[in-house]
PDBQT receptor file of N, H, CA, C and O in Angstrom, charges set to zero:
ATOM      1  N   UNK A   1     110.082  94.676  71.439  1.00  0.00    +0.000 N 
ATOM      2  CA  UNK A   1     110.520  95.434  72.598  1.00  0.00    +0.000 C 
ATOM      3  C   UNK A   1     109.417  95.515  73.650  1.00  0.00    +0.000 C 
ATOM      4  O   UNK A   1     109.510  95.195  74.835  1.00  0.00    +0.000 OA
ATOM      5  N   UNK A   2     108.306  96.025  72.971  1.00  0.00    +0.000 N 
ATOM      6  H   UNK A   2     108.231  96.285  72.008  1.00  0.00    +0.000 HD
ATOM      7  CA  UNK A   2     106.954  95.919  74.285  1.00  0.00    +0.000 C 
ATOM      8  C   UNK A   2     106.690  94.216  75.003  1.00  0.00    +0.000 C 
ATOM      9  O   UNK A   2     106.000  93.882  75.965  1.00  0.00    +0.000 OA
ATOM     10  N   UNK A   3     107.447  93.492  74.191  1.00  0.00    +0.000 N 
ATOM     11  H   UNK A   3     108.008  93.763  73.409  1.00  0.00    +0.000 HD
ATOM     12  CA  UNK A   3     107.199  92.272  75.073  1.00  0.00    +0.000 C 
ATOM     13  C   UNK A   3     108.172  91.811  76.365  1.00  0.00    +0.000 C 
ATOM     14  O   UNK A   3     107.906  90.984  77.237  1.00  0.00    +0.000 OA
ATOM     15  N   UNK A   4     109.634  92.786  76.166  1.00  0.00    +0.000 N 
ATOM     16  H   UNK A   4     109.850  93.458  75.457  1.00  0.00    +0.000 HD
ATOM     17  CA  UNK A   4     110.168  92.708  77.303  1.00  0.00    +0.000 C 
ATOM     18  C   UNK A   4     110.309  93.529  78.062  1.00  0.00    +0.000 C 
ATOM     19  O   UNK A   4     111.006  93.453  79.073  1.00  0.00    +0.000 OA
ATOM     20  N   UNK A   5     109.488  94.718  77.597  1.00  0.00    +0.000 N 
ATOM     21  H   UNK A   5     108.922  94.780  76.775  1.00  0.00    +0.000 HD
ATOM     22  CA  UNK A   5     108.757  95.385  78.784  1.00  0.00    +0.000 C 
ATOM     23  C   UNK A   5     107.767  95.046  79.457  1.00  0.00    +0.000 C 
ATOM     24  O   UNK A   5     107.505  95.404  80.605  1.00  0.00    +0.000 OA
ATOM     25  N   UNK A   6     107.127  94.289  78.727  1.00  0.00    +0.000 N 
ATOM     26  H   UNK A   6     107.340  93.998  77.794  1.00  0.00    +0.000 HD
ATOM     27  CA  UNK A   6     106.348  93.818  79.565  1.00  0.00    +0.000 C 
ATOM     28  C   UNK A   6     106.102  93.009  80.779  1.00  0.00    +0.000 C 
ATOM     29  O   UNK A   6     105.375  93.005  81.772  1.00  0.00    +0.000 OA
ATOM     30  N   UNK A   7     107.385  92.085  80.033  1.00  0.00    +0.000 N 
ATOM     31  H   UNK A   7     107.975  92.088  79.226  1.00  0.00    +0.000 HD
ATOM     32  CA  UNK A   7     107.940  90.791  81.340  1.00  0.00    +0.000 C 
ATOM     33  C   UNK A   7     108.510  91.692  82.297  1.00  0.00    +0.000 C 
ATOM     34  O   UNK A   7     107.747  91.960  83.225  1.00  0.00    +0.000 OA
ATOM     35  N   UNK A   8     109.644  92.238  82.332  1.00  0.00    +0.000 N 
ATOM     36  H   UNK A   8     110.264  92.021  81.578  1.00  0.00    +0.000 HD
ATOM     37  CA  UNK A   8     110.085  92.984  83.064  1.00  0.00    +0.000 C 
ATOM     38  C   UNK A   8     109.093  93.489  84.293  1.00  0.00    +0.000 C 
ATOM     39  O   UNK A   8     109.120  92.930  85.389  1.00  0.00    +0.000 OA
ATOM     40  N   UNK A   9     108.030  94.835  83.940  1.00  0.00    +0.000 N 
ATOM     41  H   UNK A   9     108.007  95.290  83.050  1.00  0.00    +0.000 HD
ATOM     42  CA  UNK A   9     106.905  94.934  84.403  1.00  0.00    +0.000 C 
ATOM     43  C   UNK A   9     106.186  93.788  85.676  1.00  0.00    +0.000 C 
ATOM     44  O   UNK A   9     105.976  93.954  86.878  1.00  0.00    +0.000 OA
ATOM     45  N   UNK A  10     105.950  92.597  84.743  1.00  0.00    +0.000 N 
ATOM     46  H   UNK A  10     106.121  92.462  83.767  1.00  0.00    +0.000 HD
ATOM     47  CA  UNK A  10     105.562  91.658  85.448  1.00  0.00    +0.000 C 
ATOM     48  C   UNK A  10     106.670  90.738  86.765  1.00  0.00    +0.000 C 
ATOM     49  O   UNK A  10     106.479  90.010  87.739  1.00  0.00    +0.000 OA
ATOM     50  N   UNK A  11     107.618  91.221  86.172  1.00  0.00    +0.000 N 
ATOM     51  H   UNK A  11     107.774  91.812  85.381  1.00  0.00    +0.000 HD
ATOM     52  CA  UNK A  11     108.287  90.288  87.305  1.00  0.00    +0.000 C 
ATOM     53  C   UNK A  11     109.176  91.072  88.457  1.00  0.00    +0.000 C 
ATOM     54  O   UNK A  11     109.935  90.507  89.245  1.00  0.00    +0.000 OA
ATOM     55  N   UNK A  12     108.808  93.127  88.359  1.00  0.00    +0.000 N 
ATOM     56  H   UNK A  12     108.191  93.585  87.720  1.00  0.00    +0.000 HD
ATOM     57  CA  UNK A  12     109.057  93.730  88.981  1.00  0.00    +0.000 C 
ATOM     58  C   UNK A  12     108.198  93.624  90.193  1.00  0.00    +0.000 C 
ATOM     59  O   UNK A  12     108.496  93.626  91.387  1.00  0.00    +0.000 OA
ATOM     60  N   UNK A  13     106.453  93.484  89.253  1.00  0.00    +0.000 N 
ATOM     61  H   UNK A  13     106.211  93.483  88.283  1.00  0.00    +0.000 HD
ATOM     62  CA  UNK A  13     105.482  93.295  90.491  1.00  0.00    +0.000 C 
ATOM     63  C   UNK A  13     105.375  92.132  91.322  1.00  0.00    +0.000 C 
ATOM     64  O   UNK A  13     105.146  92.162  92.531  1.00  0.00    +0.000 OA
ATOM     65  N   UNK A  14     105.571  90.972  90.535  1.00  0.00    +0.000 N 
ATOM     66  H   UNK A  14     105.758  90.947  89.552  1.00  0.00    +0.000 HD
ATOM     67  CA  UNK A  14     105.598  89.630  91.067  1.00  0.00    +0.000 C 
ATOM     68  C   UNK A  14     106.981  89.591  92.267  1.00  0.00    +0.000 C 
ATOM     69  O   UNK A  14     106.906  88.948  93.314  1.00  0.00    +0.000 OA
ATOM     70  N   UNK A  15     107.906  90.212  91.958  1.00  0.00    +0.000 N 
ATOM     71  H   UNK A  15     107.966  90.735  91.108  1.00  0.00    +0.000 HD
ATOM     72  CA  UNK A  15     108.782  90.228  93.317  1.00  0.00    +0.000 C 
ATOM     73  C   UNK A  15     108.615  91.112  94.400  1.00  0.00    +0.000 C 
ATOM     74  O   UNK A  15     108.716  91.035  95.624  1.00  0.00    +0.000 OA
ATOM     75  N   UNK A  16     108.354  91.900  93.643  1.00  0.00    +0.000 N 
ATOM     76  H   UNK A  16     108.273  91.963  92.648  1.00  0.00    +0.000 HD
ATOM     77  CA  UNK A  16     107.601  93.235  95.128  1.00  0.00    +0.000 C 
ATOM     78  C   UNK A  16     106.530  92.265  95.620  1.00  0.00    +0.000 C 
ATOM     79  O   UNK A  16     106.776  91.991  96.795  1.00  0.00    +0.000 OA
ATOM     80  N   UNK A  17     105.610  91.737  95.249  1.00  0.00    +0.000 N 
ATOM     81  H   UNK A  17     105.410  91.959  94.295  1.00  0.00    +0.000 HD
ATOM     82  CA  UNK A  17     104.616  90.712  95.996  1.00  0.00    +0.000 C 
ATOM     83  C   UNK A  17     105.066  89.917  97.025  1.00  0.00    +0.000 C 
ATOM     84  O   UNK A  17     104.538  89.876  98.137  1.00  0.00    +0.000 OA
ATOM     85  N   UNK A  18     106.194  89.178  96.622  1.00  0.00    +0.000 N 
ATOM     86  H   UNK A  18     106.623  89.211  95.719  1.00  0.00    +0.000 HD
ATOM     87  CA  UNK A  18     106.404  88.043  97.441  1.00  0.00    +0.000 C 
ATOM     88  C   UNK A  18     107.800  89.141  98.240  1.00  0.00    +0.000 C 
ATOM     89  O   UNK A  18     108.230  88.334  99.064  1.00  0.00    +0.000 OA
ATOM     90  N   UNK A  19     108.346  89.960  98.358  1.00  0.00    +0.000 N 
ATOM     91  H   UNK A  19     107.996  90.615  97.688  1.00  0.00    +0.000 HD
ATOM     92  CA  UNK A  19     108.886  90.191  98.966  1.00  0.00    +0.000 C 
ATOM     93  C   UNK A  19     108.280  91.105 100.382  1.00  0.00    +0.000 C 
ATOM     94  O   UNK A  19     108.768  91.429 101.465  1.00  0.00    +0.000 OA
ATOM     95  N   UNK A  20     107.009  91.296  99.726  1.00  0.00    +0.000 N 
ATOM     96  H   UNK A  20     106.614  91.033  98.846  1.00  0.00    +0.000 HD
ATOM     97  CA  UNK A  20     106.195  91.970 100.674  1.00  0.00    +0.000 C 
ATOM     98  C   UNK A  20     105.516  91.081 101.550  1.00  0.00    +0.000 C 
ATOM     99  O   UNK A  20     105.235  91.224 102.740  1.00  0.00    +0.000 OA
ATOM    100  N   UNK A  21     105.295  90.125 100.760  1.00  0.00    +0.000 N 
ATOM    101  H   UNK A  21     105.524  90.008  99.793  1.00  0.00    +0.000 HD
ATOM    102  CA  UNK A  21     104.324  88.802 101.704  1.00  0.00    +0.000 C 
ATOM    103  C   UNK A  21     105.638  87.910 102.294  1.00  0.00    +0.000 C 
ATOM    104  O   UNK A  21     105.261  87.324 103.309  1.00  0.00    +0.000 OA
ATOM    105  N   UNK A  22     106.468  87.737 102.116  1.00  0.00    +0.000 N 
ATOM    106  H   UNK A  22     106.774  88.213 101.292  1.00  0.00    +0.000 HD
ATOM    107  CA  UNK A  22     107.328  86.885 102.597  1.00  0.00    +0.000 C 
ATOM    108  C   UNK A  22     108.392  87.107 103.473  1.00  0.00    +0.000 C 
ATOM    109  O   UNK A  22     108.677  86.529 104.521  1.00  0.00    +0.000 OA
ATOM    110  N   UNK A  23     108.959  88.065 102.868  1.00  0.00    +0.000 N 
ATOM    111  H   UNK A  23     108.727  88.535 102.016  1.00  0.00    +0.000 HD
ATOM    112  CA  UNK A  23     110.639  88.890 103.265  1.00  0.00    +0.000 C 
ATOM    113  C   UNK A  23     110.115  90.411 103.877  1.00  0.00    +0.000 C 
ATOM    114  O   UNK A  23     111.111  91.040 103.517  1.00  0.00    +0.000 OA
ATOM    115  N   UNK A  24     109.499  91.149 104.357  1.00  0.00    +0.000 N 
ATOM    116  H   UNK A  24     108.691  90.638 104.649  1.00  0.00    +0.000 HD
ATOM    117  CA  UNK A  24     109.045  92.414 104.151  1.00  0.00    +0.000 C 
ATOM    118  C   UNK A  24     110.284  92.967 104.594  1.00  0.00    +0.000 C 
ATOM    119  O   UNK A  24     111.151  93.604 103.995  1.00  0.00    +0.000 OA
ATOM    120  N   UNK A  25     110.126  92.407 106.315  1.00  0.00    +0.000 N 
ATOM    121  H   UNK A  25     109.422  91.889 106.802  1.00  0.00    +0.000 HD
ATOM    122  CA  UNK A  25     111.264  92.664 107.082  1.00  0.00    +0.000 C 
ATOM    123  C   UNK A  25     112.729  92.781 106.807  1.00  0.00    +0.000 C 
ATOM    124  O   UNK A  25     113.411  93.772 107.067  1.00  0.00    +0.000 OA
ATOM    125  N   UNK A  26     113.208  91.506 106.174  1.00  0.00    +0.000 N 
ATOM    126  H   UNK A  26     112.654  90.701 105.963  1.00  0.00    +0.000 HD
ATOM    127  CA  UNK A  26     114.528  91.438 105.888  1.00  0.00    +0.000 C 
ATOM    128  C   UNK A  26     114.547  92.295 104.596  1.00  0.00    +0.000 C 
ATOM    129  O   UNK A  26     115.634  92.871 104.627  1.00  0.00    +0.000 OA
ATOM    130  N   UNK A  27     113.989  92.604 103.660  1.00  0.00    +0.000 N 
ATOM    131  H   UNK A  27     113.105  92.136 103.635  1.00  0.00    +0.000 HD
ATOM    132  CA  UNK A  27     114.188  93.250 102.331  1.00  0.00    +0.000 C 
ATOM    133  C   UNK A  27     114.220  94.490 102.832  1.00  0.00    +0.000 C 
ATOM    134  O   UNK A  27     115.276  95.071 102.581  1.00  0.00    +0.000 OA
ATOM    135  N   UNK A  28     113.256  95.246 103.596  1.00  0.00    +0.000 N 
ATOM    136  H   UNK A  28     112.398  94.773 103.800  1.00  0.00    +0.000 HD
ATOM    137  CA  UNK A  28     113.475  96.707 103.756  1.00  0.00    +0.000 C 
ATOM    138  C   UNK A  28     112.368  97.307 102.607  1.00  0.00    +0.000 C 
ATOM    139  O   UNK A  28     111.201  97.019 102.344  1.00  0.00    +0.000 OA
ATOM    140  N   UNK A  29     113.470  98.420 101.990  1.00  0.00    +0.000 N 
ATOM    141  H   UNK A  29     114.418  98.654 102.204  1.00  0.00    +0.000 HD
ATOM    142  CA  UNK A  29     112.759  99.459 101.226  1.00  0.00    +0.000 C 
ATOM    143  C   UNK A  29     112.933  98.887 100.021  1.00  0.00    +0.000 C 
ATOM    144  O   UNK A  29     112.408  99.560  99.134  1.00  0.00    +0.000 OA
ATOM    145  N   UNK A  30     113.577  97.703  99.559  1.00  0.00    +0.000 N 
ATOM    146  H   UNK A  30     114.004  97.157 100.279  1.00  0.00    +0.000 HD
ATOM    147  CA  UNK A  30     113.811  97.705  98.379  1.00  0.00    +0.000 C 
ATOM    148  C   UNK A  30     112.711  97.027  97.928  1.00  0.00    +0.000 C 
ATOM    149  O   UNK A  30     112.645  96.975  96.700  1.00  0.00    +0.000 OA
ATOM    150  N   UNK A  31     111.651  96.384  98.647  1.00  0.00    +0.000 N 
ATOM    151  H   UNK A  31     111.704  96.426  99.644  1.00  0.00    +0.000 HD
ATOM    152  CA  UNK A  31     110.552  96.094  97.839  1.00  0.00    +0.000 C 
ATOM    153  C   UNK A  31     109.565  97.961  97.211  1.00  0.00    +0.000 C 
ATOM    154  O   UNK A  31     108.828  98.114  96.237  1.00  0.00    +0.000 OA
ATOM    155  N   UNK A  32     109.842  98.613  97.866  1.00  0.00    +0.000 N 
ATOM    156  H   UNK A  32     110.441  98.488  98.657  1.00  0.00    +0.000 HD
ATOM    157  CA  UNK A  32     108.533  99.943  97.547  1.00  0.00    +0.000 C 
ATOM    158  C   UNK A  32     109.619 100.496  96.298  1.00  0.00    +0.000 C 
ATOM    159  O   UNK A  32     109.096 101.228  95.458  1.00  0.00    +0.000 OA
ATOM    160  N   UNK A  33     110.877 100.232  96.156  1.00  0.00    +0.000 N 
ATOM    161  H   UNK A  33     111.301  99.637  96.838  1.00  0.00    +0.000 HD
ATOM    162  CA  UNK A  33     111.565 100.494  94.885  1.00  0.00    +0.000 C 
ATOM    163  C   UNK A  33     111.308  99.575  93.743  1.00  0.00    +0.000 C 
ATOM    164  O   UNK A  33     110.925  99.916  92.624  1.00  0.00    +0.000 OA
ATOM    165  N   UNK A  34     111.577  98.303  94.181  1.00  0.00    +0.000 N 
ATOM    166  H   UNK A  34     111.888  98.026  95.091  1.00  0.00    +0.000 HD
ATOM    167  CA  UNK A  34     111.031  97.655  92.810  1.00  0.00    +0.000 C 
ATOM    168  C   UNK A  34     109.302  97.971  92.436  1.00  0.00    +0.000 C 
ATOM    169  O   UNK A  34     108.872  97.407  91.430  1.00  0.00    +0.000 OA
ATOM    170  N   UNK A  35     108.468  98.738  93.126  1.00  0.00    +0.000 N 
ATOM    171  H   UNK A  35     108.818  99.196  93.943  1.00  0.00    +0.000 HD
ATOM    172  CA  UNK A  35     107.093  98.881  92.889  1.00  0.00    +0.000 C 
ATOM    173  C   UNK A  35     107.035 100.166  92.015  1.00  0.00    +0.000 C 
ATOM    174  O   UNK A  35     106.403 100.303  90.967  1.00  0.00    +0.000 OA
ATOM    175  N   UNK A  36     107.845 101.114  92.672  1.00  0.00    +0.000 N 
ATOM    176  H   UNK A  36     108.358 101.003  93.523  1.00  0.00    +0.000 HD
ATOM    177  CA  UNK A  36     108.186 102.742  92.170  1.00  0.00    +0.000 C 
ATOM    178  C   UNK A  36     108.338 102.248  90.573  1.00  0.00    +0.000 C 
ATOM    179  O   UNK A  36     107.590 102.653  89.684  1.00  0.00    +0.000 OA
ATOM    180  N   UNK A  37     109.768 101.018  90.306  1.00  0.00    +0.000 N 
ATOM    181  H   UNK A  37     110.375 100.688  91.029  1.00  0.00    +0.000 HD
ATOM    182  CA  UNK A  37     109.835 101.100  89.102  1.00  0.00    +0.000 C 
ATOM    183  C   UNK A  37     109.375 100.692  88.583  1.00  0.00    +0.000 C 
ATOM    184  O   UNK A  37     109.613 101.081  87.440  1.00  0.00    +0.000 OA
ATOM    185  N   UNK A  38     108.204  99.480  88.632  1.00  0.00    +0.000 N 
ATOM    186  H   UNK A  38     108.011  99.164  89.561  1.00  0.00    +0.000 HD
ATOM    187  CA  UNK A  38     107.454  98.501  88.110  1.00  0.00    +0.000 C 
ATOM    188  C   UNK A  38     106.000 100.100  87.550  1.00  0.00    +0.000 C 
ATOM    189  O   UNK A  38     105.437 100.287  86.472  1.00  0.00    +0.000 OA
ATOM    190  N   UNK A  39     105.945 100.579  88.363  1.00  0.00    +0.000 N 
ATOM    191  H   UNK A  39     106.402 100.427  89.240  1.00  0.00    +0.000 HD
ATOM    192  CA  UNK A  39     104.957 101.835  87.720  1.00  0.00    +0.000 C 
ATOM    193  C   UNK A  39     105.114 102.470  87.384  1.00  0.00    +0.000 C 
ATOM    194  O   UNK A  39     104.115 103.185  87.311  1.00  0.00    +0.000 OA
ATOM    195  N   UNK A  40     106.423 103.107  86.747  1.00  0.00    +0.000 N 
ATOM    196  H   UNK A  40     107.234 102.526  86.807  1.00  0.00    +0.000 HD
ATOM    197  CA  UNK A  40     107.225 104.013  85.989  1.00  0.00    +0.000 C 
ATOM    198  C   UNK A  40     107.209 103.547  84.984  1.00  0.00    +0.000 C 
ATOM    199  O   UNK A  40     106.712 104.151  84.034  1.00  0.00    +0.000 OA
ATOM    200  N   UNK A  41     107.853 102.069  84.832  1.00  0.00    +0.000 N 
ATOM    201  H   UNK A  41     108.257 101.578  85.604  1.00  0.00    +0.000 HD
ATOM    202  CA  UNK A  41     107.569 101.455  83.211  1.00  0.00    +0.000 C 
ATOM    203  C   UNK A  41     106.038 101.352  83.069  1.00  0.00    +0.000 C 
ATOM    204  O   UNK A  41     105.607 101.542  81.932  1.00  0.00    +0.000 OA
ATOM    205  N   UNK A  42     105.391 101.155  83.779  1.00  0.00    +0.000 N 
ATOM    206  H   UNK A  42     105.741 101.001  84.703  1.00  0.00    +0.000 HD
ATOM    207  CA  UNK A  42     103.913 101.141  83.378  1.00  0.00    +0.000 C 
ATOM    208  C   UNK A  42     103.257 102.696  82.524  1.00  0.00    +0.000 C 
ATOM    209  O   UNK A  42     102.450 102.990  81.643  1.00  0.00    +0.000 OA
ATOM    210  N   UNK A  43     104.172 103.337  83.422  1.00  0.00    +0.000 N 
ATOM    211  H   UNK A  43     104.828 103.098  84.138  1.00  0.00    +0.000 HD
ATOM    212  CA  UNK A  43     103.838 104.984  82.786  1.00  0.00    +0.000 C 
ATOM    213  C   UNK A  43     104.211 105.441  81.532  1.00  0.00    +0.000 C 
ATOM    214  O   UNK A  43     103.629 106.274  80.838  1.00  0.00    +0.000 OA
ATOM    215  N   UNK A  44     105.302 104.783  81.283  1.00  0.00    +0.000 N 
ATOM    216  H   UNK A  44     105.775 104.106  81.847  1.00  0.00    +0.000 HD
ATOM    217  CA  UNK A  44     106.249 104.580  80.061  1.00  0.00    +0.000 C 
ATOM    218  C   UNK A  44     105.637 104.683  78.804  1.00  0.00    +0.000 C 
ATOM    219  O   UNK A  44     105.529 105.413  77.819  1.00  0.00    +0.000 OA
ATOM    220  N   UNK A  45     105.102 103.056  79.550  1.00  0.00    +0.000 N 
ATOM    221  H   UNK A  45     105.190 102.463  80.350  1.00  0.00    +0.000 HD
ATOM    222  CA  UNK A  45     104.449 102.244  78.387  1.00  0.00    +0.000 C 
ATOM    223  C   UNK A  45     103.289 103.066  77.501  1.00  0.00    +0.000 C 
ATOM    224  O   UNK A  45     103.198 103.193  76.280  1.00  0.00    +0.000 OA
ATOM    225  N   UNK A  46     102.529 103.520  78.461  1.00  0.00    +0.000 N 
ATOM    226  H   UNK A  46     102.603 103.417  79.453  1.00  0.00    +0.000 HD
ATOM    227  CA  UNK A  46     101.481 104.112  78.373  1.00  0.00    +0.000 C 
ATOM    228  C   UNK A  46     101.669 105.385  77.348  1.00  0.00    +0.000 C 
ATOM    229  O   UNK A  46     101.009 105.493  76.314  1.00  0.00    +0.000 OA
ATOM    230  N   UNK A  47     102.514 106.194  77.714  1.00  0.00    +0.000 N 
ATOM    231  H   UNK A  47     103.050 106.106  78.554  1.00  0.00    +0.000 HD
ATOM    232  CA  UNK A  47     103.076 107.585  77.051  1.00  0.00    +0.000 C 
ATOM    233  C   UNK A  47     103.524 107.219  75.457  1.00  0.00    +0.000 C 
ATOM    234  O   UNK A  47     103.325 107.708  74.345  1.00  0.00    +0.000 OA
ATOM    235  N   UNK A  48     104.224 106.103  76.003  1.00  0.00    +0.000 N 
ATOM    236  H   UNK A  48     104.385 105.706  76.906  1.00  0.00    +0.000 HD
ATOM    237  CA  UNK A  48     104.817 105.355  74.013  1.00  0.00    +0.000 C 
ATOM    238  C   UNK A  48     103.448 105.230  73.338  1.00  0.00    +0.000 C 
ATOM    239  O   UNK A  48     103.297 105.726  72.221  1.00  0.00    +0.000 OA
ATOM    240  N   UNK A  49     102.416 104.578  73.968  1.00  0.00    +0.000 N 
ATOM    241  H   UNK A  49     102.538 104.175  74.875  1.00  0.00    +0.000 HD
ATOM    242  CA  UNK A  49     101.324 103.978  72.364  1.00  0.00    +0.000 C 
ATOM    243  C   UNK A  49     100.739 105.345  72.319  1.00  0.00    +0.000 C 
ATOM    244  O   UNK A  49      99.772 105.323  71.557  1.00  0.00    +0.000 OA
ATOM    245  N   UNK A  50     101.043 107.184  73.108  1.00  0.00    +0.000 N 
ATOM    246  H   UNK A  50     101.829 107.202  73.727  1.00  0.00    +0.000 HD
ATOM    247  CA  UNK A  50     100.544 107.860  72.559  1.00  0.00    +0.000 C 
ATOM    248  C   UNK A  50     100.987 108.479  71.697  1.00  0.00    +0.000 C 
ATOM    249  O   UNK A  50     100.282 109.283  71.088  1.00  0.00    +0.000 OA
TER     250      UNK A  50
């Protein structure tokens, strides 16, 4: 399970990236949402191995 959280994670940030460097304009807000959630599971994650 932590391994497809993990991908997940990674490919929340990897699209917020390029939607920020590429699309900013046309995407809007939905790149600072996929970031919100990309660090929520990060928070997640974190709280589980305690």
């Amino acid at each position: 399970m932590r391994g497809i959280v993990n991908i997940i994670i990674i490919l929340l940030v990897v699209g917020w990236l390029l939607g920020y460097i590429g699309f900013g304009a046309m995407v809007g807000n939905l790149i600072h949402i996929l970031l919100v959630v990309a660090v929520v599971m990060v928070v997640l994650r974190l709280l589980a191995k305690i």
